[in-house]
Every structure is written in structure tokens, then in C-alpha cells.
TINU-478972 format. One line per field, with one value per residue (C-alpha): residue number from 1; residue in three letters; x, y, z. Coordinates in steps of 0.02 Angstrom, whole numbers, padded with zeros to 5 digits. Layout:
num: [NUM  ...]
residu: [ALA  ...]
u: [X  ...]
v: [Y  ...]
w: [Z  ...]
***
This chain:
num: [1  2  3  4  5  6  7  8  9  10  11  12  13  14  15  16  17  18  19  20  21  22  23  24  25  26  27  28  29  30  31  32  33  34  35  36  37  38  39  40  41  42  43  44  45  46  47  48  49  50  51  52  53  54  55  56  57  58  59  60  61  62  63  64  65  66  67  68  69  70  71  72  73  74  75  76  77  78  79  80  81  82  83  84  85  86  87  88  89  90  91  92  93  94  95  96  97  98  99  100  101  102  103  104  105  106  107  108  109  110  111  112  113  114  115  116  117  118  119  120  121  122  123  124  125  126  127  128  129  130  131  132  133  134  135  136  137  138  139  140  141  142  143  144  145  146  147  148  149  150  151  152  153  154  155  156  157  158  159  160  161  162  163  164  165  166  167  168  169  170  171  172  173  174  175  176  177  178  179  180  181  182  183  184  185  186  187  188  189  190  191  192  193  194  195  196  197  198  199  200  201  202  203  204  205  206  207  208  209  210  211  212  213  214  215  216  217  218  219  220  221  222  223  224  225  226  227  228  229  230  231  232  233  234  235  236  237  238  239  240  241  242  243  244  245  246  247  248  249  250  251  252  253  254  255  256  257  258  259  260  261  262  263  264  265  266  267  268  269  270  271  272  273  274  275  276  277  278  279  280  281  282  283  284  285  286  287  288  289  290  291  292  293  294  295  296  297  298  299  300  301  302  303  304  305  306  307  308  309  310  311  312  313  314  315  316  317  318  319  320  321  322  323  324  325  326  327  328  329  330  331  332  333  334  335  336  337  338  339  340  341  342  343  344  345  346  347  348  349  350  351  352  353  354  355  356  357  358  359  360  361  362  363  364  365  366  367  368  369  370  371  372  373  374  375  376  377  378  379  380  381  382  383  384  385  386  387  388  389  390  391  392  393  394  395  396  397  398  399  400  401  402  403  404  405  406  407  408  409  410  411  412  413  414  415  416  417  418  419  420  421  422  423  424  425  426  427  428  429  430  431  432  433  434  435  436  437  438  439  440  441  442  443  444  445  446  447  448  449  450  451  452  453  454  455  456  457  458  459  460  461  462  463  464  465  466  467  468  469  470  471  472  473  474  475  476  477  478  479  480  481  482  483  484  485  486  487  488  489  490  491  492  493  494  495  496  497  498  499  500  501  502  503  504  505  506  507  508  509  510  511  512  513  514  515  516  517  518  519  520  521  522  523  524  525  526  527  528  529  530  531  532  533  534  535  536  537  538  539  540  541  542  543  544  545  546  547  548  549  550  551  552  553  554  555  556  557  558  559  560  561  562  563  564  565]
residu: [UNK  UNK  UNK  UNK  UNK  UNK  UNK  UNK  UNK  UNK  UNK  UNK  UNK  UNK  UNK  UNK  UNK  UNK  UNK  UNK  UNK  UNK  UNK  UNK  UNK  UNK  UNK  UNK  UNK  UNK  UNK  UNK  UNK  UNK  UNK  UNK  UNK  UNK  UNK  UNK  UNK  UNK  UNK  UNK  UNK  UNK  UNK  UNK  UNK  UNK  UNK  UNK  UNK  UNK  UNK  UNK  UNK  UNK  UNK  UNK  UNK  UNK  UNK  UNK  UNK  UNK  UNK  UNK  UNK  UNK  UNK  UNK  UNK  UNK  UNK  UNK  UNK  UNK  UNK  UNK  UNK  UNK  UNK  UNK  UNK  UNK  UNK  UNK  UNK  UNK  UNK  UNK  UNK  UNK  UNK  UNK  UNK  UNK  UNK  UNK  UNK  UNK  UNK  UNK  UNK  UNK  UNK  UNK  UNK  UNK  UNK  UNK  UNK  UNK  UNK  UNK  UNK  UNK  UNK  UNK  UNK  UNK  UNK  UNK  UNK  UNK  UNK  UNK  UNK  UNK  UNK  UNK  UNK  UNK  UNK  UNK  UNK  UNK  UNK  UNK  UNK  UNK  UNK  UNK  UNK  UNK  UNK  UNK  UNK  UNK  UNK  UNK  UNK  UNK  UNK  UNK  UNK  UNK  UNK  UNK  UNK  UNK  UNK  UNK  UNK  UNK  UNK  UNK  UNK  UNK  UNK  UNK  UNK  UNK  UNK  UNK  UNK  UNK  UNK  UNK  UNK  UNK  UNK  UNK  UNK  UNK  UNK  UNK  UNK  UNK  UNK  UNK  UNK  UNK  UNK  UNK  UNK  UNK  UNK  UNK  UNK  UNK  UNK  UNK  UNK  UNK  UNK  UNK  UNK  UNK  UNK  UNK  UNK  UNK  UNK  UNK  UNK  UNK  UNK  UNK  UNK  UNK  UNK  UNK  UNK  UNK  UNK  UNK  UNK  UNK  UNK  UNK  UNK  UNK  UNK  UNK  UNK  UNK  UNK  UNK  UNK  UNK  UNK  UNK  UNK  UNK  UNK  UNK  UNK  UNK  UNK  UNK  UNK  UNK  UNK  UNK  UNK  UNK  UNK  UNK  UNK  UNK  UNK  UNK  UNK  UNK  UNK  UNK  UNK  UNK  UNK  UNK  UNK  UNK  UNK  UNK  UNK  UNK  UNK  UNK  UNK  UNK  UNK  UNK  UNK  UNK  UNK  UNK  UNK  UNK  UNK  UNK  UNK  UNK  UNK  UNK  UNK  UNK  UNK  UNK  UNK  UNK  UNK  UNK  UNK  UNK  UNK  UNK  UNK  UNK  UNK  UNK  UNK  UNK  UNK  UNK  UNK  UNK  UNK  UNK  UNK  UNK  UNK  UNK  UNK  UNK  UNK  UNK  UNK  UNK  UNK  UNK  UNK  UNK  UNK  UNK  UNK  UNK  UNK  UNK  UNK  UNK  UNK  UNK  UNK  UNK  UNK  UNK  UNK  UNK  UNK  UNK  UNK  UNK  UNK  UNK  UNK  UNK  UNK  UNK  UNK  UNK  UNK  UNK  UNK  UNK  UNK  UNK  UNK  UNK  UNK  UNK  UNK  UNK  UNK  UNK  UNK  UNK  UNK  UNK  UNK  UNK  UNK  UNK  UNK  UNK  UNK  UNK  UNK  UNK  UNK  UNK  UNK  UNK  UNK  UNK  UNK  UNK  UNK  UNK  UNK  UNK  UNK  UNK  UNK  UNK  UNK  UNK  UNK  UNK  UNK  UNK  UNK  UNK  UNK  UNK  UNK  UNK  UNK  UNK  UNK  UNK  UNK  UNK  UNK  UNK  UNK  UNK  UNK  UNK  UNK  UNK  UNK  UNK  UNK  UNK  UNK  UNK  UNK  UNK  UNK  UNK  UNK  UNK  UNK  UNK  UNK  UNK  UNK  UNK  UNK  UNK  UNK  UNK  UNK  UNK  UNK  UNK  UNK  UNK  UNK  UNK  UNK  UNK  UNK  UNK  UNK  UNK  UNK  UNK  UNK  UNK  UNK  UNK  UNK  UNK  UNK  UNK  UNK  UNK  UNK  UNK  UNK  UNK  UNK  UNK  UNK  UNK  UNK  UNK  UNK  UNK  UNK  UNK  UNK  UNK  UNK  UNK  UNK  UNK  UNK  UNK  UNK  UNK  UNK  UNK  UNK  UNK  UNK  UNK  UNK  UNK  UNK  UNK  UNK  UNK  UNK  UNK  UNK  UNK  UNK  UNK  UNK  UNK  UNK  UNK  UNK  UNK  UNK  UNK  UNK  UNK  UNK  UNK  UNK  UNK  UNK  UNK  UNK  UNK  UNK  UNK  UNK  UNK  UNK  UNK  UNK  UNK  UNK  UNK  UNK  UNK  UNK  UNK  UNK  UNK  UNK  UNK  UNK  UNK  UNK  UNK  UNK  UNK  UNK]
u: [00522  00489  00558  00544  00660  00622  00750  00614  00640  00731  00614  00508  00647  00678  00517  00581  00591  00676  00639  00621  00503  00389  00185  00099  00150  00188  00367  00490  00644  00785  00780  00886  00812  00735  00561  00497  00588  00520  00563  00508  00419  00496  00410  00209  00227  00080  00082  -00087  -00051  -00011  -00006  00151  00131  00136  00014  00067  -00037  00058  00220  00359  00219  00214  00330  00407  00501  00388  00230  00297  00476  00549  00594  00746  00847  00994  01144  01233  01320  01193  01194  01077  01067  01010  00995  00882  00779  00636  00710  00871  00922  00888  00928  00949  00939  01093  00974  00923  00771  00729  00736  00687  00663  00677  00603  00667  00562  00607  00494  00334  00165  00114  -00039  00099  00064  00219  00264  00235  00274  00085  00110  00229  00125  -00023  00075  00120  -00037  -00100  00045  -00001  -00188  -00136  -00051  -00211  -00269  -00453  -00380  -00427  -00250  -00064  00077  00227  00359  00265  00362  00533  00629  00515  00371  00272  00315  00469  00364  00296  00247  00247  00222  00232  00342  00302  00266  00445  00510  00439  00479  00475  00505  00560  00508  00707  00849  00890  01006  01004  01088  00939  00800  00826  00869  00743  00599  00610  00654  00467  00377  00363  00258  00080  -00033  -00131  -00260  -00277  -00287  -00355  -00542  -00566  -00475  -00550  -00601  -00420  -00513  -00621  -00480  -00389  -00515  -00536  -00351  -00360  -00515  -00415  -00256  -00297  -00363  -00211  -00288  -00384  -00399  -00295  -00150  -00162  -00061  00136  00314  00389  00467  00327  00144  00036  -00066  -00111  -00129  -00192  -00182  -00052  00009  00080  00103  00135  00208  00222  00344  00277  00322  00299  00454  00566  00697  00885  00905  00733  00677  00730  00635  00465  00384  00431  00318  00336  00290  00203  00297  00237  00407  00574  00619  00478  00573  00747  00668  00617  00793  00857  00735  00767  00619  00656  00789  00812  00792  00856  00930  00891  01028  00964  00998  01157  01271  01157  01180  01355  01253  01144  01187  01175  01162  01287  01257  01323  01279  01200  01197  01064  01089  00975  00984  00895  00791  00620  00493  00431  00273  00300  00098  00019  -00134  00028  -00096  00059  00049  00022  00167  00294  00390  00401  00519  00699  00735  00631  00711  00876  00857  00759  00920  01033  00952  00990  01140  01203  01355  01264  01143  01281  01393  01252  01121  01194  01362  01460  01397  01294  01351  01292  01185  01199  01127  01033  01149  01208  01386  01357  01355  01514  01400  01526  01413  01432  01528  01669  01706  01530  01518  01371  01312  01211  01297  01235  01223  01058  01099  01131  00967  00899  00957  00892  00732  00726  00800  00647  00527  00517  00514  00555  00423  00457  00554  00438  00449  00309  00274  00107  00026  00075  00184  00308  00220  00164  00167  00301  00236  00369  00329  00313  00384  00592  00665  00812  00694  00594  00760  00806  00644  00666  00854  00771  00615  00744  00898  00740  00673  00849  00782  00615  00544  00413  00398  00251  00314  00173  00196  00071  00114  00235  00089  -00009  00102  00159  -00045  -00050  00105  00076  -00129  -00202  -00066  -00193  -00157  -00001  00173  00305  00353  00473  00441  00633  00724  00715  00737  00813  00848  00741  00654  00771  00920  01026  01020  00969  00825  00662  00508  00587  00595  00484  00340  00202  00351  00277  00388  00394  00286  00308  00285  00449  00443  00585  00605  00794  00796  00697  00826  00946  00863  00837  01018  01060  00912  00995  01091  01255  01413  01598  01620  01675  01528  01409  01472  01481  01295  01275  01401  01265  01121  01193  01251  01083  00987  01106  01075  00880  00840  00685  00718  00793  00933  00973  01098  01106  01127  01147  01055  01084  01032  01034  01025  01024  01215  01124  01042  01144  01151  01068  01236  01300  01164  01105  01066  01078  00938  00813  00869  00886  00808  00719  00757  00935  00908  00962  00960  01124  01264]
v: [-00488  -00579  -00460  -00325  -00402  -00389  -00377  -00427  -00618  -00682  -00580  -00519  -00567  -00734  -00755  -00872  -01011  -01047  -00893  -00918  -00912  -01054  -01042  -01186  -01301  -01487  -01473  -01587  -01635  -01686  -01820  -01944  -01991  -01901  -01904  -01702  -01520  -01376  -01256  -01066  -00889  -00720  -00630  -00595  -00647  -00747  -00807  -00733  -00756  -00934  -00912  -00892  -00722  -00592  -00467  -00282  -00312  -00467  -00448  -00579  -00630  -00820  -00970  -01004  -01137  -01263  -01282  -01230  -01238  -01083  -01063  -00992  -01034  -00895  -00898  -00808  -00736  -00669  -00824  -00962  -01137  -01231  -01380  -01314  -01226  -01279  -01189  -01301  -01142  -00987  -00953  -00753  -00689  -00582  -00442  -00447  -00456  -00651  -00763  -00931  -01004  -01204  -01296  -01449  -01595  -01701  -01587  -01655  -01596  -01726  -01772  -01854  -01718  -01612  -01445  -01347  -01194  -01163  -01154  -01033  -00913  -00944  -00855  -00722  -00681  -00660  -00540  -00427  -00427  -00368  -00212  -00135  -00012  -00066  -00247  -00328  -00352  -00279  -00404  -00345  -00387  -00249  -00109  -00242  -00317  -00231  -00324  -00331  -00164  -00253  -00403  -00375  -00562  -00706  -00872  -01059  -01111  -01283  -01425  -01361  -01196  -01007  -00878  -00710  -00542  -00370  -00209  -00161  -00234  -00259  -00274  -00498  -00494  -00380  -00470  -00627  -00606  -00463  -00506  -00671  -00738  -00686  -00819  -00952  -01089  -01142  -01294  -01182  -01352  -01312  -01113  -01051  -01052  -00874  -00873  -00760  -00650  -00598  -00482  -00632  -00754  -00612  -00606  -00782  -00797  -00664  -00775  -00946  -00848  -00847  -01032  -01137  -01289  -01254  -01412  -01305  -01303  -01496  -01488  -01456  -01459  -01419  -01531  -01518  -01519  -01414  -01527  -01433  -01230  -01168  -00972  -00891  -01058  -01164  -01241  -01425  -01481  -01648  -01730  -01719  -01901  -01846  -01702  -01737  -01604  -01674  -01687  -01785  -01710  -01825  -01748  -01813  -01676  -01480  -01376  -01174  -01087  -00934  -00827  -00685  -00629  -00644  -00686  -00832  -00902  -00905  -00984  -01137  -01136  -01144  -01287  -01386  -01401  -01278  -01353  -01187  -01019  -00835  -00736  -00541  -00456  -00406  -00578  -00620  -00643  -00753  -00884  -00932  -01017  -01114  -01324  -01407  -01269  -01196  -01001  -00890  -00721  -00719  -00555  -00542  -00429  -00271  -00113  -00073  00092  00180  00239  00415  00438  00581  00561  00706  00622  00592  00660  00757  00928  00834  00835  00890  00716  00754  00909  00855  00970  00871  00702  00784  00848  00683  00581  00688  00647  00461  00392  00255  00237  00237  00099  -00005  00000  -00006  -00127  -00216  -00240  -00205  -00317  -00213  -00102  00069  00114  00282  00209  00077  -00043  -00173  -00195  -00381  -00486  -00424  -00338  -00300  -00162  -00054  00111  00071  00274  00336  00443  00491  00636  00659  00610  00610  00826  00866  01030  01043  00948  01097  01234  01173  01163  01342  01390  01354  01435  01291  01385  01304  01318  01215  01097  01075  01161  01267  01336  01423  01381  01176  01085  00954  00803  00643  00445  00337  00158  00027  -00162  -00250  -00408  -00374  -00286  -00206  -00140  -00045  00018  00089  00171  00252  00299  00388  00475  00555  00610  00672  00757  00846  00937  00990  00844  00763  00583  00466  00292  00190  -00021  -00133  -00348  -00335  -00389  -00236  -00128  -00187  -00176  -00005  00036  -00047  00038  00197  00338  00433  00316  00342  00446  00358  00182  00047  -00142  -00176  -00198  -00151  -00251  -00385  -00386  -00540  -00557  -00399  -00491  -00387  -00218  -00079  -00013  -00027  -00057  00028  00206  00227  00281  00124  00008  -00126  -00069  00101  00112  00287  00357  00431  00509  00585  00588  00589  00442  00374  00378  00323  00176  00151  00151  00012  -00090  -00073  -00179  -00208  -00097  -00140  -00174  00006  00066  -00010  00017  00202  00182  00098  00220  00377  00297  00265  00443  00513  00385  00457  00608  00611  00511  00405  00326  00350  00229  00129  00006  -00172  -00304  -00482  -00623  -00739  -00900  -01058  -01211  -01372  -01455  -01645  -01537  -01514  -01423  -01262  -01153  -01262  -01246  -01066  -00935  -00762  -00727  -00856  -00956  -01152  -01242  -01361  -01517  -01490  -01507  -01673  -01749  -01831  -01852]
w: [00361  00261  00401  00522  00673  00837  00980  01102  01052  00887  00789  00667  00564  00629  00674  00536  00601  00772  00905  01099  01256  01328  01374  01438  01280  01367  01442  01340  01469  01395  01269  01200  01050  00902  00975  01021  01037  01116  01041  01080  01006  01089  01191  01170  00984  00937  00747  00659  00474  00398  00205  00167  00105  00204  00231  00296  00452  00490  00416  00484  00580  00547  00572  00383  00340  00420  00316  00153  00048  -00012  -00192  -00157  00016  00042  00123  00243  00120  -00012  -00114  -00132  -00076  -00237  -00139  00003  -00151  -00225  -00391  -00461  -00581  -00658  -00825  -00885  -01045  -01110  -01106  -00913  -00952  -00952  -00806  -00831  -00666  -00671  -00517  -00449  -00510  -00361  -00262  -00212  -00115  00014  -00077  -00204  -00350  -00391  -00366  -00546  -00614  -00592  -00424  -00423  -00554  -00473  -00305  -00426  -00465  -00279  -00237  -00381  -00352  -00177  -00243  -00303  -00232  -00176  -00134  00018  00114  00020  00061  00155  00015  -00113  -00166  -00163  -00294  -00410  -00362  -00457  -00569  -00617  -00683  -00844  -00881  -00761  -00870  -00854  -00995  -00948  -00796  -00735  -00785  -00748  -00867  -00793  -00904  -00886  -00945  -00938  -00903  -00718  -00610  -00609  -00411  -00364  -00468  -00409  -00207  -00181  -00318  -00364  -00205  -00132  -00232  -00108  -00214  -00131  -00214  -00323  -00352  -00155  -00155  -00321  -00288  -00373  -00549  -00623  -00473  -00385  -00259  -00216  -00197  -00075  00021  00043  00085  00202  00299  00292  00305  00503  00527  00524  00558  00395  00267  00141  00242  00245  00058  00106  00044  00190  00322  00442  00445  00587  00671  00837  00873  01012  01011  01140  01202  01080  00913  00877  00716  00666  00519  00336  00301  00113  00140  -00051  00014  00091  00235  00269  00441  00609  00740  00774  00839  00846  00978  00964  01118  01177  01292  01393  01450  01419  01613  01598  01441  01544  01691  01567  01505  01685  01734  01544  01491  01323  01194  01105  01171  01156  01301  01343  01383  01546  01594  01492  01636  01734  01547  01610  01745  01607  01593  01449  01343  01201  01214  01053  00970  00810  00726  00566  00411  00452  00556  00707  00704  00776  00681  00656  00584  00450  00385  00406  00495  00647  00801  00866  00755  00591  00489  00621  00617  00417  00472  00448  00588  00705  00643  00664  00853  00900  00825  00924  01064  01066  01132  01050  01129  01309  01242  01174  01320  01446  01399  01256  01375  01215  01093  00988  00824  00831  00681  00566  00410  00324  00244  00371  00440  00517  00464  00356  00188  00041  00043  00219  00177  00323  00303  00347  00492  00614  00544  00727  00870  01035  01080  01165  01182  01007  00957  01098  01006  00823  00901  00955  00803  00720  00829  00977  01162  01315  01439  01620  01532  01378  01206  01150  00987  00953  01117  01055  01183  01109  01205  01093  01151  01123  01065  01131  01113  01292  01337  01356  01496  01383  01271  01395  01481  01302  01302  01474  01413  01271  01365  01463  01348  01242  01388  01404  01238  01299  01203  01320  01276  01352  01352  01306  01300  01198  01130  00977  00897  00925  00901  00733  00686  00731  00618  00484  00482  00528  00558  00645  00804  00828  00848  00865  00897  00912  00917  00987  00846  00626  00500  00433  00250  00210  00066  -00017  00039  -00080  00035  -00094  00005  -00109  -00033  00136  00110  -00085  -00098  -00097  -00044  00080  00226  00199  00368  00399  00234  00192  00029  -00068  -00252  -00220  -00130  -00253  -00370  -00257  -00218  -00398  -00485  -00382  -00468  -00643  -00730  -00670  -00685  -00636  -00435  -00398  -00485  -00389  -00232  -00288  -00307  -00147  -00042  -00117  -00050  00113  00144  00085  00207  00342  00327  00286  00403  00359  00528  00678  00703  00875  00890  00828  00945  00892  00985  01094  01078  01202  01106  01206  01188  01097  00985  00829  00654  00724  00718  00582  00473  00508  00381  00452  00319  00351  00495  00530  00400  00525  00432  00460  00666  00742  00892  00945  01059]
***
């Protein structure tokens, strides 16, 4: 999410932390000093949620990193970052089945009171209350890392140290980057005002969840504090003078801004008056003409893909997307290699599976193959093979034509050239496609709520293995899992998904485990894959430690940004 990504700016993934566009947020022109950045939101995304968990219906939708400190900060490479952590240590029984997590007593909230295990427990408790069934919002990271199955006792040991136990021994690489990792600690003297009534307490999160400017918010660990919002414009944040992480935070003031389009957001990088943008690839060769800027491709750890919707309340002949058939002649019918050399001018990875190739996973199965490649007329044929008639161009089957809407987020150029790309190589099957383009924001909302409203959809991009940073796939394609937007269900991907939750094994044996799952996720297709581009980012040449210091999981960690020659 934390991540679906978004291609249409830096993300739903990275709408971590540092993402591009500019609204009508005050311009900043160049400075010379550590006084203000402008910094930037892609494309019609327009944070709604501000606790910092997630809730399905805004899922990666919120700018992280600011308010609040993560428990655990990861790496590009899959480890974490003790001292960017709120956690100093985890301890593990030889059982796997006790982690005692021991918090950093340097950290402080700015009201001077420290950050507890309590805290932490307390944020436990609120992502477990959400996984009931009658609760009043689920939060996006359920169903990953075993949360909260996988936690059979969440306890303060004492001021400093959270015990959390097993029902079985797990897999400790898995635990901690996919379960543990999702406690992000919140002043529970601040947020518990319903202890003994959880649905009560959700519900009042869910309310001040939305009101950022909200006195709760007002208690931080993070670097910086919000102290202006002002809906589809812009965000100010100001320094949390109270910040005990390293490095303490240079940069006065950080505005995030609303953009409408990506083409807006590159005229503000032309003119200056941005300090850190992204740039579409439908405008990637105009960047050379860019001054002052250092332009380089980021790629994050996820896969690109478009979602079916296999419920059978889907209005297009419920059920029909559940078909493997159907998945298979739709994937058939996208040309990755097209999209890649075309609109991506080469820079994107096509996509056959869920386990990500860049950047470089120990994981990705280098021998996998594309089980579908591009053949319309073979993704044709399988049609009529199972009863599908062409009729002027369209397949019929019981007086049903194969028409449905497409739901594509708005916003990026690329994006809705993919989408046209795909209307008609889908077309070339008898598959009549109506492109239909909504804000990523909406169109995440309608995915993530009633699958009576819609088809299919993409928001431009997949996602970004953030908080499951270890890539074994729970929560994305099991049943209940808090991504599993489509509602795949298959009790042998269950398992799959499963073994590589358990403890351990030699190297080989895990990668066995892994190489199974990726084959099966090929071939079933949960999704429908589309290339993976990276993205481009423009980041002012006097502002420094954003490549240095960036995570490919989580982003910049904004207190590591400086302002210097």
C-alpha cells in the first residue's frame, strides 16, 4: 500500500511519502536556504485517510512518514533500518513463536511523553477489531503477515518491549516484514476513547480518520506536524521541533500538492516552482529540456496488473470473469511487448507473475515463461470454444454480447493510451470494451466496495509490496486478505501462499516454495498482468538525500532531505 501503486503519479505505493503534481499550493522558487519545498501528489490523488492505518476504502491513500514514525523502516533490500525504526530489536524465541519487540526509548511524542509498548498494542487492537465482520471500516493490511490470525497474544511486557505470540511456529522473515511491520505506533492516551467498546472506537477513528486538522493528530513522532489542509489543493507541513529520530529534519516547511494532470505538474517543473516531481512518459523526452533538475528511474518492488472482478454480483454475466477461460483470452489479448516498447519507450519489465523482478528479488523465478503471450486469435478461438459466437465483431453467447466497462483512473496520458491499446487488441477478440475514466480516488472506492458497480478496472499501476515486503502473496489473492480486491479464491493457492509462511527451510527449499507459487499465480491468473514501468522522478539539483536515502519500499524518509549546494 501500505500499497496499491499507481503509475498515474508515484503512487498508491509511494503515495508514501514524496509523489508529484502541483494545485494552487503557494509556488516556492528556488531557494537557497532550508526554509520551504514544494513538493507534489500525482495526478487527481487527494489524501482522505490520515490515521495511519489504512482502511480498504483508502488504502495507500495518505501521506506516511510525515505525521507518524514507523516501527519498522525497510530497506531496499528487505531488511530493516533499526535506526530509522521506532523498534531497536526483536528478539525470537527458538520456537518461532515469540517475538519480543523492544522499542527505542529515545523515541518521544511531542507532548514530551514517550512512545510505549502501549502504544503499539493499543494499534493492535484497532487492526483486529477491524477484521470482524460487522466492524465499521477493515484495514487494507488484513489478511497479511497473518494479521491478525497469526497473532495469538499481543502484550506489553513492559514501558519498552511488546511480546507478540504465535499459534505455530512461523516463518520469522515473513512475521516480522509482512505482520509485524504494520503496527505503526499512535499515542493511545490520544486515540483510545473506547476501551472497552472496539466497534465504538472504529467508528470514531473512521470520523476523525478524515479531519486532519483534528486535535488528535496534534500528538506526533514523526518529523513533521500538519498544520494546514485544504482539500484538492494542498497540504502544508511544518517541522515537529519535538522529532527524537536522526537525522533531525532541516527543512522548514514541506507543501504536498494537488495535481489535476500530469502535463500541469511538468509545466511547474518547467517554470521551477516544484522541487520534486515525477515525469509521465508521454513527456519523457521533453525532461532532457528540464534545468536544474536531476531526472532518474526508480523502479518499486511490485507488479503491475488490472483487475477482473470474478464476484459473482460482476454486472457483466455474473461470474463470467471467474472463468479461467475468460482470464486466459482477455490476457492474450494484451500486448506487453507493444506497451513496453511503445509507451514505456523501453523501460518497463513485462509482467507474467506476481513476485517482482526489480528491484533485483532473490525471489523472481528468472526461468518463468509467459504462459499467454500476446495471440488474439488464439484468445478468439478459446472463446468460441466455449460457446462464444461472433456477431459483427462482438461475441454472443445466449443472446448475451461480450460488452462490459472498463474503469481506468484519469489523470496520465500513458495510462489512457494503454487503455485504448487494450480496447482495441481486445476488440480483435470480439471482446467489446467501454473505456470508462473516473479520479484514482474513485476508482479505487469503487474496487475496494460494491462489486456490483463494476467490471473491470485499472488505477495505472498494482502493487507495491509494502507492508508484506517479503513477497509471499497473503492478503493478495486469499480469501478475506485485505487486497484480495477481486475475490480470487482458490484453495490451492491457498496453500501456496501458505508454505511460504512456515518456518524456515534451507535456501533451495524456500525458493522451491516460492518458484510453485509463482507458476500457479501465472497460470491462474488472479490478475491480469501489464508491464512495470519504473518512475521518473525530477528532483531539484540543491536538494539532496532523496536518491541517496530512498527506500524502494517506503520512500524518502523526509528527515533525510536537505537543502544544499
Amino acid at each position: 500500500m501500505r500499497h496499491l501503486k499507481s503509475a498515474v503519479g508515484a503512487g498508491l505505493a509511494a503515495l508514501a511519502l514524496l509523489l508529484a503534481g502541483c494545485g494552487s499550493a503557494p509556488a516556492a522558487q528556488q531557494p537557497t536556504h532550508a526554509s520551504q519545498l514544494n513538493m507534489a501528489l500525482g495526478a487527481g490523488v487527494s489524501p482522505s485517510w490520515w490515521y495511519p492505518i489504512w482502511s480498504t476504502t483508502a488504502c495507500g491513500g495518505t501521506l506516511f512518514g510525515m505525521n507518524y514514525q514507523d516501527l519498522l523502516w525497510i530497506n531496499s533490500n528487505g531488511t530493516i533500518n533499526w535506526p530509522q525504526s521506532v523498534a531497536q530489536s526483536i528478539s525470537v524465541s527458538k520456537s518461532d513463536t515469540v517475538f519480543d519487540v523492544h522499542i527505542n526509548p529515545r523515541w518521544k511524542w511531542s507532548n514530551g511523553t514517550p512512545v510505549t509498548a502501549r502504544d503499539v498494542v493499543f494499534q493492535f487492537q484497532v487492526m483486529k477489531a477491524s477484521a470482524a465482520t460487522n466492524a465499521p471500516w477493515a484495514a487494507c493490511g488484513l489478511g497479511i503477515g497473518g494479521m491478525p490470525g497469526d497473532f495469538k497474544s499481543v502484550v506489553a511486557l513492559n514501558q519498552d518491549t511488546v511480546q507478540i505470540t504465535t499459534p505455530q511456529s512461523v516463518n520469522p522473515s515473513w512475521f516480522e516484514l509482512n505482520g509485524i511491520s504494520q503496527l505503526t505506533p499512535v499515542p493511545a492516551k490520544v486515540w483510545d476513547k473506547y476501551p472497552t467498546n472496539m466497534t465504538q472506537e472504529l467508528s470514531y477513528i473512521k470520523k476523525v480518520g478524515g479531519e486532519p486538522m483534528n486535535a488528535n493528530f496534534r500528538v506526533i513522532d514523526g518529523p513533521y506536524r500538519l498544520v494546514k489542509a485544504v482539500p484538492s489543493q494542498y497540504w502544508e507541513f511544518k517541522i515537529n521541533p519535538s522529532f527524537s529520530g536522526l537525522p533531525k529534519p532541516t527543512i522548514k516547511t514541506m507543501i504536498y500538492s494537488y495535481e489535476t494532470s500530469n502535463v500541469a505538474q511538468f509545466a511547474q517543473l518547467k517554470k521551477g516552482t516544484v522541487q520534486q516531481g515525477t515525469i509521465p512518459f508521454s513527456l519523457l523526452k521533453q525532461a532532457k529540456h528540464l534545468k536544474g533538475y536531476v531526472v532518474k528511474p526508480l523502479y518499486y518492488p511490485g507488479f503491475n496488473y488490472i483487475q477482473p472482478n470474478l464476484s459473482n454480483k460482476a454486472p457483466v454475466i455474473g461470474g463470467l470473469f471467474n472463468q479461467l477461460y475468460f482470464r486466459q483470452a482477455m490476457q492474450m489479448g494484451i500486448d506487453q511487448p507493444a506497451i513496453v516498447r511503445a509507451l514505456y519507450q523501453g523501460y518497463a519489465y513485462p509482467v507474467y507473475d506476481p513476485v517482482p523482478e526489480q528491484p533485483p528479488n532473490v525471489f523472481f523465478d528468472k526461468h518463468l515463461k509467459n504462459p499467454y503471450p500476446f495471440n488474439p486469435a488464439k484468445g478468439e478461438k478459446l472463446l468460441e470454444k466455449h460457446g462464444w459466437v461472433l456477431q459483427n465483431g462482438v461475441m454472443v453467447k445466449n443472446g448475451v454480447k461480450l460488452a462490459f466497462d472498463f474503469l481506468v483512473a484519469s489523470g496520465s496520458t500513458t495510462q489512457t493510451n494503454i487503455a485504448q491499446l487494450l480496447k482495441q487488441d481486445w476488440g480483435r477478440e470480439g471482446i467489446d470494451v467501454t473505456i470508462r475514466q473516473e479520479p484514482f480516488s474513485q476508482v479505487i472506492s469503487n474496487g475496494t466496495s460494491d462489486p456490483s458497480k463494476w467490471n473491470l478496472l485499472s488505477w495505472g499501476g498494482g502493487w507495491s509490496y509494502v507492508p508484506d515486503y517479503y513477497p509471499s502473496g497473503d492478503g493478495l489473492f486469499n480469501p478475506g486478505g485485505g487486497a484480495n480486491f477481486g475475490g480470487y479464491s482458490s484453495s490451492e493457492m491457498n496453500h501456496l501462499i501458505q508454505i511460504t509462511t512456515v518456518k524456515g527451510g534451507t535456501a533451495a527449499q524456500i525458493h522451491q516454495r516460492f518458484n510453485a507459487y509463482q507458476v500457479y499465480a501465472a497460470q491462474q491468473l488472479p490478475v491480469l498482468y501489464v508491464p512495470l514501468p519504473p518512475t521518473f522522478y525530477a528532483v531539484a539539483s540543491y536538494v539532496k538525500g532523496f536518491y541517496s536515502h530512498y527506500s524502494a519500499y517506503l520512500g524518502t524518509p523526509p528527515n533525510d532531505i536537505r537543502i544544499g549546494s
